[in-house]
C-alpha positions in Angstrom: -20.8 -48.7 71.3 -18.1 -47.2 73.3 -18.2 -44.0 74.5 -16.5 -40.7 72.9 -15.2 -38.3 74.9 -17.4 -34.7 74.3 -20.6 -36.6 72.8 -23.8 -38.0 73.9 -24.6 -41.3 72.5 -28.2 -42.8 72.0 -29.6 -45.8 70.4 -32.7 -45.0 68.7 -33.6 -48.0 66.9 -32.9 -51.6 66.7 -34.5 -54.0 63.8 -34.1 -57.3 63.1 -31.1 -58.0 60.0 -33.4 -60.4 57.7 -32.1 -62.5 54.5 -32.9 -61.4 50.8 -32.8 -64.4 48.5 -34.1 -65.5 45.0 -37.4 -67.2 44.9 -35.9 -69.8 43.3 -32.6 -70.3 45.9 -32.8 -74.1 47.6 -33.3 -72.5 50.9 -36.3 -70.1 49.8 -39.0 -72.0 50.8 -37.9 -72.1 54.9 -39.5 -69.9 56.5 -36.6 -68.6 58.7 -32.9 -69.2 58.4 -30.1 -69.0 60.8 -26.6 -68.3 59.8 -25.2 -71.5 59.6 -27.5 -72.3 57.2 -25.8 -70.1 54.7 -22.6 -71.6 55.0 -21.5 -72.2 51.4 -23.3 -70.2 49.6 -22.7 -67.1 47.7 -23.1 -63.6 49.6 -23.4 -60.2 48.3 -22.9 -57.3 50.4 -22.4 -53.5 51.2 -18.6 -52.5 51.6 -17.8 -53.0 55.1 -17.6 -49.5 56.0 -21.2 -49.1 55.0 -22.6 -52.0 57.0 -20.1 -53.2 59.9 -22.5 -55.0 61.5 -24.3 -57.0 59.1 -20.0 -57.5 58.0 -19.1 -58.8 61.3 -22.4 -61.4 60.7 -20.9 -62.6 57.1 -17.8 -63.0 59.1 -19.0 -65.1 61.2 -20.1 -67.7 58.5 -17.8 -70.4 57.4 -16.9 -70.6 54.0 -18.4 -74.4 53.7 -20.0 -76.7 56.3 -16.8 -76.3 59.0 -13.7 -76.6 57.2 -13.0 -72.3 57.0 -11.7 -71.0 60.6 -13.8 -68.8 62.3 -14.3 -65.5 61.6 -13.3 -66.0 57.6 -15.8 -64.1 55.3 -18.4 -65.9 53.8 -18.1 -66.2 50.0 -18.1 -62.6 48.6 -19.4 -62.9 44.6 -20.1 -59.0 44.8 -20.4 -55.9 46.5 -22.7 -53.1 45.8 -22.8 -49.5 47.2 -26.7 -48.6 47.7 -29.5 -51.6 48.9 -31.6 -51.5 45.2 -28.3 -52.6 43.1 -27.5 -55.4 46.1 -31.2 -56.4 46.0 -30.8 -56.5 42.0 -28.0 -58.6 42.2 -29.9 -61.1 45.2 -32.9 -61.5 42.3 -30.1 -62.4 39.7 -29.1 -65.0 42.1 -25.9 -63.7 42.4 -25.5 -64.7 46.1 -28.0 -64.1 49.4 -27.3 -60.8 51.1 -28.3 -60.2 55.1 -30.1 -56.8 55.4 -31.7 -55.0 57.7 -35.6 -55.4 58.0 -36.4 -51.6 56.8 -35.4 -52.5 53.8 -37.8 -55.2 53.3 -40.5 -52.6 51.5 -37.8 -52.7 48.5 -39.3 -55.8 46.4 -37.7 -56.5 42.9 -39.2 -59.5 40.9 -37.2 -62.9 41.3 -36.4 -62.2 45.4 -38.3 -62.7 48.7 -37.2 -61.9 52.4 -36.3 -64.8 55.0 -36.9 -64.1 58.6 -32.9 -65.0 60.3 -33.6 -66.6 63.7 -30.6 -65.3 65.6 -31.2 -63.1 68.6 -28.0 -61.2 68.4 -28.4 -60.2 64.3 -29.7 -56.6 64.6 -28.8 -53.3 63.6 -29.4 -49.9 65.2 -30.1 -46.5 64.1 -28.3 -44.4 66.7 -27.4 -40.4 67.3 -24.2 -39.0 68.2 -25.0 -35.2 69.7 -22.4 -32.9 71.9 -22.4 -34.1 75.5 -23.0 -30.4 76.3 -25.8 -28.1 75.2 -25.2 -26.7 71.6 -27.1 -24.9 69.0 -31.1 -25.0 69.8 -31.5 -26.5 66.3 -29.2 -29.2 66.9 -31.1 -30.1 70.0 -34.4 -29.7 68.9 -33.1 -32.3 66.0 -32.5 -34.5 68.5 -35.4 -34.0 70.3 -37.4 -35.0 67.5 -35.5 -38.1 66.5 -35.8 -39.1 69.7 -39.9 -38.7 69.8 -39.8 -40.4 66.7 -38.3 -43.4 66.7 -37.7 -43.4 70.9 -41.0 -45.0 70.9 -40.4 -47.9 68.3 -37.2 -49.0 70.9 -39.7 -49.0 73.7 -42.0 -50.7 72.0 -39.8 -53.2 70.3 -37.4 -54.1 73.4 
């Protein structure tokens, strides 16, 4: 992340993005998956705006085994604004979706998560706060946060 003038920047969390299939999807029964492996195959996703990260990852999946250039997007058969609809649509078999690995405790029938066994496909869970001292609530917010999940980057790095 690059910095903004005026604000204080902190990473709070990173977590592993993982894949959401159906059970019944040819590549279900691997027990991880890197992103080559999707190449061809249907994708649903958040709108970019929502998820740029796990974007930038579909973007970097061919459409087929080579012949797309890089950085096309990966088949798109749907979108869907909140995780539960795109996780409905993964159990229809509407396409695999990458997601990040809080999400696993969402289980709909018809769907499983696959471990994705690429270092760099992680998310984070940062704060933005005024570079200078600002209302106490504000910073006792962040002082929280940061107690909360400052330990789980620690502990997970």
């Amino acid at each position: 992340m690059r910095p903004v003038s005026g604000l204080r920047i902190q990473r709070l969390h990173r977590e592993p993005v993982v894949v959401a299939m159906a059970e019944d999807h040819p590549l279900a029964t691997r027990p991880t998956l890197r992103l080559v492996d999707l190449a061809g195959w249907a994708v649903v996703k958040l709108p970019r705006e929502r998820a740029r990260l796990i974007d930038d990852l579909l973007r970097s999946i061919p459409a087929d085994t080579g012949a797309a250039p890089a950085g096309s997007p990966a088949a798109v058969a749907q979108e869907a604004n909140q995780y539960m609809t795109l996780l409905a649509l993964v159990a229809a078999g509407m396409g695999v979706a990458l997601v990040p690995d809080s999400v696993r405790p969402l289980r709909l029938s018809g769907m499983r998560y696959l471990a994705l066994d690429e270092p760099s496909a992680s998310t984070s869970l940062m704060v933005a706060t005024r570079a200078e001292p600002g209302h106490p609530a504000a910073d006792q917010l962040r002082t929280v946060l940061v107690e909360e999940f400052g330990d789980a980057v620690q502990a997970r790095s």
